[in-house]
N, C-alpha and C positions, 0 to 999 in steps of 0.2 A: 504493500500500500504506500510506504513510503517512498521506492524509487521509483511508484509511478507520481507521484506531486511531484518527485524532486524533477522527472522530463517532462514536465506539464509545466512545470516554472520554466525549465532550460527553453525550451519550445515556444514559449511566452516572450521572455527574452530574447528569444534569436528572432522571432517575430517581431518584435518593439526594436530591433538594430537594423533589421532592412525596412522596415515602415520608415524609418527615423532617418537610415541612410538614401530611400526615395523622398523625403523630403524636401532635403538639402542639396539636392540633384536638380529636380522640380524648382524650387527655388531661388536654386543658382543660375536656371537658365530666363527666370522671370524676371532677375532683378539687372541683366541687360540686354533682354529681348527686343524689350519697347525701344530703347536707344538705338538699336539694332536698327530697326523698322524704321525711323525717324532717318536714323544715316542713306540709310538704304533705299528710302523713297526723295534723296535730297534732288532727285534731278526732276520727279511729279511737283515739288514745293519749286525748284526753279522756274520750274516753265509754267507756274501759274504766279509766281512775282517776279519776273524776268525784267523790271526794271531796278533789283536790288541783288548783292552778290548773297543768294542763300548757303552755297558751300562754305562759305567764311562764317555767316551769321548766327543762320540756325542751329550751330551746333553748341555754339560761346553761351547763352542764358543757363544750359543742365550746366555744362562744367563747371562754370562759374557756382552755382549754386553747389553741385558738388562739394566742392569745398569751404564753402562755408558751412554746409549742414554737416559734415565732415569733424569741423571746430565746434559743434554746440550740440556733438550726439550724447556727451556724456550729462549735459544736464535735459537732456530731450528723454534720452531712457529714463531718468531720474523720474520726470515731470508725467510720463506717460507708459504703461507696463506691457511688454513687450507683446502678446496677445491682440492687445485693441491697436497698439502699435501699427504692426502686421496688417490687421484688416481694413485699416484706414488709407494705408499707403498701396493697398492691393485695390482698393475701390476706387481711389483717385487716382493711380496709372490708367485704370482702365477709363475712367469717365475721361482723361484726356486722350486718350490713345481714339476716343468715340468725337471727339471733338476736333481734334487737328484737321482730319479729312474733310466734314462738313462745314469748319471755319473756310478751308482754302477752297473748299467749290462755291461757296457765296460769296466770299469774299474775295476771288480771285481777281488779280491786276491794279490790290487799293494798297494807299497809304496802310489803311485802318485794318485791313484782312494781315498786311505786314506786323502790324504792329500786336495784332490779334494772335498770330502763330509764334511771334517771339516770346507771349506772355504765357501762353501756354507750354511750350518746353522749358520754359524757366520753371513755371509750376512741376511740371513731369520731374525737375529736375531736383527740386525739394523730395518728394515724395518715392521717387528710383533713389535718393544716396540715404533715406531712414531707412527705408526696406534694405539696400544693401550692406549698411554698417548694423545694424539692428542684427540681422542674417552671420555678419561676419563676427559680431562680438560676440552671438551665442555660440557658434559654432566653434570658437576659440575657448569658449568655456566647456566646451563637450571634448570626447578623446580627437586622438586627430586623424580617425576617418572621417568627422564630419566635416572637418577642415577641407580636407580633400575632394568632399563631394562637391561638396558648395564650389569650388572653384572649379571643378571639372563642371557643371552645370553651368558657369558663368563663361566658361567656354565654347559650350556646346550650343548655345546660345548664337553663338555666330556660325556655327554649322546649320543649324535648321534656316537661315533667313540666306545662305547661299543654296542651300541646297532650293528652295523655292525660287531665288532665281536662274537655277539651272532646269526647272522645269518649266518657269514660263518662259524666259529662251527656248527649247527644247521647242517648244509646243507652241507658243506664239510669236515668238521672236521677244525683241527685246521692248515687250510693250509696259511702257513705265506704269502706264494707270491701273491694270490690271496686278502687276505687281506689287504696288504700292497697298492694293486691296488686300491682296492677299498677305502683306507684312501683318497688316494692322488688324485683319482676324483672326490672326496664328496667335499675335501677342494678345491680342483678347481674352480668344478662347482660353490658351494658358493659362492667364491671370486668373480665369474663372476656374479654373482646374485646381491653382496654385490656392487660393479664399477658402476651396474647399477642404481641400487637403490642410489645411492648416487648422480647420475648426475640428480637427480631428486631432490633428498633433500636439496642442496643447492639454487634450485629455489623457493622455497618455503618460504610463507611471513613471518613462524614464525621465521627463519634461518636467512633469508634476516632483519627481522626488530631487529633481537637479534646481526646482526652484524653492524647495523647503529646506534645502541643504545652503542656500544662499541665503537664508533669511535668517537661520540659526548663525551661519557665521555674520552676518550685517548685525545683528542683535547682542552677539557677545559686542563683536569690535565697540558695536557705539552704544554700550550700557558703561564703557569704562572708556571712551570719550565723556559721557557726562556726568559720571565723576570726575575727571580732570577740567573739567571748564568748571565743575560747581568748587573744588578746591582753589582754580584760579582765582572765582572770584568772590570768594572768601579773602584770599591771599592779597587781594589788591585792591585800588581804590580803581573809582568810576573814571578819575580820568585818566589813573594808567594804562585802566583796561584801551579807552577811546586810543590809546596814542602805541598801540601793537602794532608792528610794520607788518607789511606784507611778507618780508625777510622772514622776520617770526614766525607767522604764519607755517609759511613756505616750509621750516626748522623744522616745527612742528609736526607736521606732517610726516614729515620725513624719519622724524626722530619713532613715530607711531609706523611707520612700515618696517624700521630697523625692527625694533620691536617684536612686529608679529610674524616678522619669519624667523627672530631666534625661540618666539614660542613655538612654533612649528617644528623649525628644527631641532628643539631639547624634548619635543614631546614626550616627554616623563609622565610620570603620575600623574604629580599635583595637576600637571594641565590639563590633564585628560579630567579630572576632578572640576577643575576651573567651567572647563568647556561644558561637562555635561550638567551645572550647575545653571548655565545659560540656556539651553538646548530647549529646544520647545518638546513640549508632549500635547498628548490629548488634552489634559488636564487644565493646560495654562488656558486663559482667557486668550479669546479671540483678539481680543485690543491689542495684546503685549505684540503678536506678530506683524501690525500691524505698526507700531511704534518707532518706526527709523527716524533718525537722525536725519532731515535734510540740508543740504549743504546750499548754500547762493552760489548763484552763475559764477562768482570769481574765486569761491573759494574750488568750486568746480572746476574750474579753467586750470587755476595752480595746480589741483593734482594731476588733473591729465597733462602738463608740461613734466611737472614730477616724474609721472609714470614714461612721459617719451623719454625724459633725460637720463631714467634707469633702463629703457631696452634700447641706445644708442650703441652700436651704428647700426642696428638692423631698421628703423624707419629712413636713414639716410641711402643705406643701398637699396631701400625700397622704392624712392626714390630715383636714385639713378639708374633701376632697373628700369623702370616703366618711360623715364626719357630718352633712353637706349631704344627703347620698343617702338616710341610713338615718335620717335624722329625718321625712323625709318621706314616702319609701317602705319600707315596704307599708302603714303604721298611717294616715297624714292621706291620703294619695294614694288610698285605696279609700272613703272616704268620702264622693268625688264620684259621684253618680249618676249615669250617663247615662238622655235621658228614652227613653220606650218600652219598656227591656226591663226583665226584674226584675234584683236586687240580685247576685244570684247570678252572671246573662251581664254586667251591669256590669262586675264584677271580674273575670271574665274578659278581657273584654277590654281593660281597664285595665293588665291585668298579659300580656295578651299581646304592648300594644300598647309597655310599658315593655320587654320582655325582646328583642322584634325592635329597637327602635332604639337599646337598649346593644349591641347585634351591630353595628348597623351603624355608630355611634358608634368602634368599636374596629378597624374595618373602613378606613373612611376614615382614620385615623391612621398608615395604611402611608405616606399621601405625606407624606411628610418637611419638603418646603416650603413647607407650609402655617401651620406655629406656631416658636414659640421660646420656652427659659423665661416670659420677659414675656408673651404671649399667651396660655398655659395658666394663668398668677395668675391674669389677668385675668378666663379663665372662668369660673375655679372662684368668685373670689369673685362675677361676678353671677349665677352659679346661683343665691345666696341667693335673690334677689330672687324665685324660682317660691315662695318661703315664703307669698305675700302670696294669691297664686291658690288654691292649694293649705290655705289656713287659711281664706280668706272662704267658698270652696263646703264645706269642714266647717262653720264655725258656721251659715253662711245658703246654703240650695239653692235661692233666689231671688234670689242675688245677680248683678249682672252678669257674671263671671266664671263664673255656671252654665250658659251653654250650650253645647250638646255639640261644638261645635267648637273652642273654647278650650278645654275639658276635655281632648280628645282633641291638640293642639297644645302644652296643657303639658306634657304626660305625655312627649309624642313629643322634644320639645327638651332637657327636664328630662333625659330619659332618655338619648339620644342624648350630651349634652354630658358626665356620667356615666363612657358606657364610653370617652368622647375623650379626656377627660380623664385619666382614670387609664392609658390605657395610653400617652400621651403621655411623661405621667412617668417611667413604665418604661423607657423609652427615655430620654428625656436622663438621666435617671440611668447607663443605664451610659455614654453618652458622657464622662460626667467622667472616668471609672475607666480607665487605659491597662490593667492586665493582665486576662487571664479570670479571675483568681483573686480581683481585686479587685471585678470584675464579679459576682462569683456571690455576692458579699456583701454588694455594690448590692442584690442581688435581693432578699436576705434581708432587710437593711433598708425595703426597699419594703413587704413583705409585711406587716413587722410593722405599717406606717404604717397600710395596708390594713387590715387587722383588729384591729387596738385601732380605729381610725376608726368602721369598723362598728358594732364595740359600744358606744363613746360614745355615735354617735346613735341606737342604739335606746334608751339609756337616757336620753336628753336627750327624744326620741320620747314617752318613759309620761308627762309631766305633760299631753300633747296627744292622750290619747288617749281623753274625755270631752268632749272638745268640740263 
């Protein structure tokens, strides 16, 4: 009797790792699908504002905002729980993803339809980076196969939105409007797949016990934060308290995470005593779990600089990974020919042959034992080195580097090293970080490295993109 509960748990569990692991798969391809779709319909949005440059335009309000929702995730998680989170920013991708197409057919060839579609990817673009930092902070708090899923989803992402346009090529040629439809149904329906699937997944025991297990440790930490502020201000006067620098602050801080990872790592007794003293049960009142400590947007700010300035240099080569990427790819990297087909199936498969091997790039980064900080430097900086390839078949398509199996082998490496890389990072990032709560602000800080990265190099990209 009892080793059958014990495979009816087992069985349970392993059920709750691939539900959890389609999730995160699911999810990762939602949360740059619609961007996808937006990119990819940029020449349907030119040719109905053809008196404005929309390749330049259209794409700057999401980035932009990117990074700023990027700076303000940690007090936005704070503010709002992850759950309603989730379903807010699942509702609102999709109402705009329903609206962009029907703004630009009413409103095509106006000032005001211009001004109409810019405000809207700006919006898309609040709502695509909480659902993506939101996605990347939990999943940094989970083992790091969710790490991996998530980013292989956020990959594959750009394989479903080439692979449709190799069937409407295929099948009708290169008809933008039809295309453009079919971007923006696939990312629909998704979404609508991804809302569902998620009012599933916060019911679920591994969710549910990975957010009671965060609340127990939030509850100790700041049951003895407020003893130390009520000590403080016992200890001092009202206007020594008013005249505390930021410094202090900042000390502070820092002095409380020194702190809790030597109580982690002495984990002895007494702590184990300390902690379960804390520890929520049945028993305790509702209210007490509900009792956090919140922090204001600045004292929120300083730890999240805190926390980047303890996982440095992995936000920095996150960083220079992704302006590595986006200085070369899509702009110099589509400029290589391949010989025999026209320009058109070229980038197709340039870009189909980049989006399969950032998949499998982020893929292979599951085994563990393969890198260590020093070896992810290492790769990121000789990525440069594909600049040399990748700049001589732009300026000369007779160059030795032109032919199509070096074309197609940088693309594949370039690419491949890409998605290793950065999800690499995502991982030893959170292994610095002992609590989940530190983790999910690992994450947040990755994200922002990520996407200011991006847009550096697309903008390092424009002086190379005449050549």
């Amino acid at each position: 009797m009892e080793n059958n509960e014990n495979l009816l748990m087992r069985e349970k569990k392993d059920s709750n790792q691939i539900f959890s692991y389609v999730y995160f798969v699911l999810q990762g391809i939602i949360s740059l699908l619609g961007y996808n779709a937006i990119l990819g319909s940029l020449d349907y949005f030119a040719q109905n504002f053809s008196d404005y440059n929309i390749y330049f335009y259209l794409p700057l309000p999401p980035m932009i905002t990117f990074n700023l929702v990027s700076l303000a995730m940690p007090f936005i998680a704070q503010k709002v729980l992850f759950p309603l989170r989730i379903s807010i920013c699942i509702f609102g991708m999709v109402v705009i993803l329903v609206m962009l197409p029907i703004a630009t057919n009413y409103l095509s060839q106006t000032a005001g339809g211009f001004v109409v579609i810019m405000i809207l990817s700006l919006i898309w673009g609040v709502f695509g980076q909480i659902f993506n930092s939101s996605l990347l902070g939990l999943s940094c708090m989970m083992d790091q196969s969710k790490i991996v899923a998530y980013n292989i989803g956020s990959s594959a992402s750009g394989i479903i939105v080439i692979l449709i346009r190799i069937i409407v090529v295929c099948f009708l040629g290169d008809d933008v409007n039809f295309s453009t439809l079919i971007y923006f149904l696939s990312a629909g329906f998704l979404n609508v797949v991804g809302f569902i699937l998620h009012q599933f997944y916060v019911k679920t025991t591994s969710y549910m016990s990975l957010q009671e297990k965060n609340k127990q440790s939030l509850i100790y930490q700041q049951e003895e934060q407020i003893i130390e502020d009520q000590n403080y201000l016992e200890d001092n006067s009202p206007e020594q308290i008013q005249t505390v620098s930021t410094a202090t602050y900042c000390k502070t801080i820092e002095n409380q995470k020194k702190n809790q990872r030597l109580l982690i790592q002495n984990n002895n007794e007494n702590d184990k005593k300390a902690l379960s003293h804390y520890s929520l049960n049945e028993n305790q009142d509702e209210s007490s779990k509900k009792s956090f400590h919140k922090l204001n947007f600045r004292q929120q700010f300083i730890q999240y600089l805190l926390i980047a300035k303890d996982l440095m240099p992995l936000p920095l080569f996150m960083l220079l990974s992704n302006v590595c990427a986006n200085m070369m790819y899509p702009a110099i990297s589509l400029k290589s020919q391949l010989q025999g087909i026209s320009y058109t199936w070229s980038c197709i498969w340039i870009i189909f042959m980049h989006n399969v091997s950032n998949v499998l790039g982020k893929h292979v980064v599951a085994i563990r034992s393969l890198y260590n900080n020093n070896i992810i430097y290492s790769l990121i900086i000789l990525r440069f080195l594909h600049f040399i390839i990748f700049i001589m078949n732009a300026v000369n398509s007779d160059s030795i580097f032109s032919a199509d199996w070096i074309i197609c082998l940088n693309i594949i490496v370039f690419s491949f090293s890409a998605g290793y890389t950065d999800s690499a990072l995502f991982i030893l990032s959170t292994e610095k970080m002992i609590s989940n709560y530190h983790r999910e602000q690992a994450g947040f800080v990755m994200a922002f490295s990520l996407t200011f990265g991006i847009m550096v190099g697309i903008f390092l990209a424009m002086p190379f993109q005449n050549i």
